[in-house]
C-alpha atoms as one frame of an Amber mdcrd trajectory, in Angstrom:
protein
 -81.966 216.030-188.981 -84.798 215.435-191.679 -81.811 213.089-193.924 -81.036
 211.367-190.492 -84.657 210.149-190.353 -84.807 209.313-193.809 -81.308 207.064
-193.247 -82.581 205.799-190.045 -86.014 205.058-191.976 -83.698 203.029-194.769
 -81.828 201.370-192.189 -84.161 199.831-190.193 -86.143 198.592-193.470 -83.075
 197.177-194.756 -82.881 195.103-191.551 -86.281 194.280-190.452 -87.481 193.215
-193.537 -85.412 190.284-194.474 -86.002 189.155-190.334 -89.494 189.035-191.408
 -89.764 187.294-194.396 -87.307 185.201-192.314 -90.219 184.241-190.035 -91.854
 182.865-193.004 -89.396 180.595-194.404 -89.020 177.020-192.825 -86.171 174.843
-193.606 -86.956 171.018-194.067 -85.044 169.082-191.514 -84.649 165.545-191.729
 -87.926 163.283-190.930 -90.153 165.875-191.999 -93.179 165.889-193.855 -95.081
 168.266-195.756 -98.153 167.204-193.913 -96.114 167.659-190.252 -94.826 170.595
-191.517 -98.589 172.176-192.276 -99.431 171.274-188.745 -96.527 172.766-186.749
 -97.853 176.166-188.867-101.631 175.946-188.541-102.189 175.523-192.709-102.833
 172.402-195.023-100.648 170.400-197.313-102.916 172.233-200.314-101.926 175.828
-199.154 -98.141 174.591-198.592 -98.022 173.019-201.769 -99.500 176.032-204.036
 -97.723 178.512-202.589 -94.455 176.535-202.926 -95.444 175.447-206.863 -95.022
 172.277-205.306 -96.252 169.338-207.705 -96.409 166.640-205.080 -95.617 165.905
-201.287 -91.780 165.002-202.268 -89.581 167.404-199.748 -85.905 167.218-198.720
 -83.767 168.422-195.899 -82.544 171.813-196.358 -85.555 173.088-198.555 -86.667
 176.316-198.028 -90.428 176.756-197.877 -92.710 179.618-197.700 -95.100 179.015
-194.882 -96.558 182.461-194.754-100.095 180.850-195.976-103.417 180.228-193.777
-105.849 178.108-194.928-108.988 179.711-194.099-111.018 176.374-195.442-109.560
 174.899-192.865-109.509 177.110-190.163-113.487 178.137-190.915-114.451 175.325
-191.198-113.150 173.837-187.909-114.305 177.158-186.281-117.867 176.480-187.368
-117.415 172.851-186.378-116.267 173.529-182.890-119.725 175.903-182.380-122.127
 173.713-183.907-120.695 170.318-182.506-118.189 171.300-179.624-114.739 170.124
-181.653-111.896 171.378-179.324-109.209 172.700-181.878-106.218 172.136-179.028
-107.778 168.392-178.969-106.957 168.045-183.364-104.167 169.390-182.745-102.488
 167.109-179.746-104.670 163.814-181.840-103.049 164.481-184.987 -99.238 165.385
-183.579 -99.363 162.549-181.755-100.371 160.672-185.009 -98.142 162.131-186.612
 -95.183 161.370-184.458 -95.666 157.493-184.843 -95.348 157.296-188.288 -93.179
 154.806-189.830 -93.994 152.700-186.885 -93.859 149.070-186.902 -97.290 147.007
-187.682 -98.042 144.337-185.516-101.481 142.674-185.369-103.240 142.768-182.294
-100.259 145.566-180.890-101.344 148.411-179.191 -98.032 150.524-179.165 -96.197
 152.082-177.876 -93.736 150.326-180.338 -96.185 148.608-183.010 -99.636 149.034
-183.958-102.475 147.212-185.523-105.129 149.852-187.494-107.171 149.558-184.331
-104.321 149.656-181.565-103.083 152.748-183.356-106.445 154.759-183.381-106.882
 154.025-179.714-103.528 154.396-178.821-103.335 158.169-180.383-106.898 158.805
-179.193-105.664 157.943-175.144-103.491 160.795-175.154-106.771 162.924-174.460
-108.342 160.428-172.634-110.642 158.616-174.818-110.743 155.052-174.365-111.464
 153.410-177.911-112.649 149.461-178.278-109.455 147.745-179.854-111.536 146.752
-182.816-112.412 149.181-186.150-115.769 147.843-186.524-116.404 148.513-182.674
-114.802 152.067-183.040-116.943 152.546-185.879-119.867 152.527-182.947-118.547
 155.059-181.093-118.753 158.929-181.846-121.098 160.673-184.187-121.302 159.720
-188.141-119.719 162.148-190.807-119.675 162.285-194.191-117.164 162.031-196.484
-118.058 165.644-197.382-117.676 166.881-194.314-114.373 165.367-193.052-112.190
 167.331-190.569-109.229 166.444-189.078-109.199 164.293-186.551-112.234 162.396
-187.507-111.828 158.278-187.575-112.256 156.738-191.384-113.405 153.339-191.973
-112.830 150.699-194.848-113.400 147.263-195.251-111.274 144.635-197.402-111.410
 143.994-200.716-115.010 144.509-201.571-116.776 143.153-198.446-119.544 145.061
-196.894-117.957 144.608-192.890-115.714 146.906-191.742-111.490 145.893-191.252
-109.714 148.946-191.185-109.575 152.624-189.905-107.011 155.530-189.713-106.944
 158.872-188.663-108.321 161.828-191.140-105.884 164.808-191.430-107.131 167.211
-194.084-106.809 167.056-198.082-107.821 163.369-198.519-104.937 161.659-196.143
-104.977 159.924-193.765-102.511 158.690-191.604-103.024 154.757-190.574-101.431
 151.551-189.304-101.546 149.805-192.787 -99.663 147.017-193.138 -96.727 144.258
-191.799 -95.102 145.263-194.721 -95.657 149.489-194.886 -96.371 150.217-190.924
 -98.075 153.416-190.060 -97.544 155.998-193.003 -99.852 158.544-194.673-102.279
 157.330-197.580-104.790 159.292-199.592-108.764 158.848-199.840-108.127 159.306
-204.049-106.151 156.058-203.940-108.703 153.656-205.924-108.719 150.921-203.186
-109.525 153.513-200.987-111.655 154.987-202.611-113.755 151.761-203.465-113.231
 150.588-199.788-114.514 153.531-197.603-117.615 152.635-195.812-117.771 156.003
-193.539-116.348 158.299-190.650-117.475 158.807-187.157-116.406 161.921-185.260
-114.731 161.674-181.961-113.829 164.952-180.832-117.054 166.915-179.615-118.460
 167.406-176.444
């Protein structure tokens, strides 16, 4: 009886083991991205990428990644975020899939969606699905909310930038964790991910306002 156990002990490791490190394997499918990926599993692009010895964001379909990684960063900090300012975690979550699932959108100036977006019509458009109605104009949205810094970014939050030096602002996207952000950006490039590091970015950012609190 006592070898039975120990067999029975064997067996069951043999079989529930590799059905959970199943659980934390994903396999790329085609039209992902590392940063949709990271949101579908509650982590970041950082955590993905480290635990993966992934140098950059380049995936392909049939990958195998470990996604058994929680960034607590992130997870704190929006925790702390939600008590001090009211930030509903469900309401990241449904702004930034929705984001998400417009990229590679068309850019149209002065479009709203649901097909093509301006910078502007794509903010408010993705903001609408929890109700907010944002001004169809970056420097008007730029009035609306509650001013961040670039320190304290979280996802979700709107960033601003002007053009090429000037002092107004043109442009804004949507903030979703590491230094991206996903935006309508050009006739030319449509609504894709770009990062904060990127120089023109970088020497174009003239601030964030915060949206999502109560």
């Amino acid at each position: 009886m006592h070898l039975l156990k120990i067999l029975l002990v064997i067996f069951l490791s043999a079989v529930l083991l590799p059905l959970s490190a199943m659980a934390d394997v994903y396999v790329v499918e085609k039209g992902d991205t590392l940063y949709s990926i990271a949101l579908k599993n509650n982590t970041t692009v950082g955590a993905l990428q480290n635990k993966n010895n992934l140098k950059d964001t380049t995936i392909f379909p049939g990958q195998k990644l470990n996604i058994s990684v929680v960034s607590t960063t992130y997870h704190s900090s929006l925790k702390t975020d939600r008590v001090s300012r009211g930030i509903s975690f469900s309401g990241v979550r449904t702004v930034l899939g929705k984001a998400v699932s417009l990229l590679g959108s068309r850019y149209a100036y002065g479009a709203g969606g649901p097909r093509a977006f301006d910078c502007s019509g794509f903010t408010s458009y993705v903001y609408k699905s929890l109700g907010f109605n944002l001004p169809h104009n970056a420097a008007a949205q730029a009035a609306v909310g509650k001013p961040v810094s670039k320190a304290g970014l979280l996802p979700g939050d709107l960033v601003f930038f002007s053009y090429y030096g000037n002092r107004g602002i043109n442009h804004v996207g949507i903030y979703c964790g590491d230094n991206k952000f996903i935006h309508a950006s050009s006739s030319s490039r449509g609504v894709i991910y770009s990062s904060l590091r990127d120089a023109y970015y970088q020497n174009n950012y003239r601030g964030a306002r915060r949206i999502l609190y109560k």
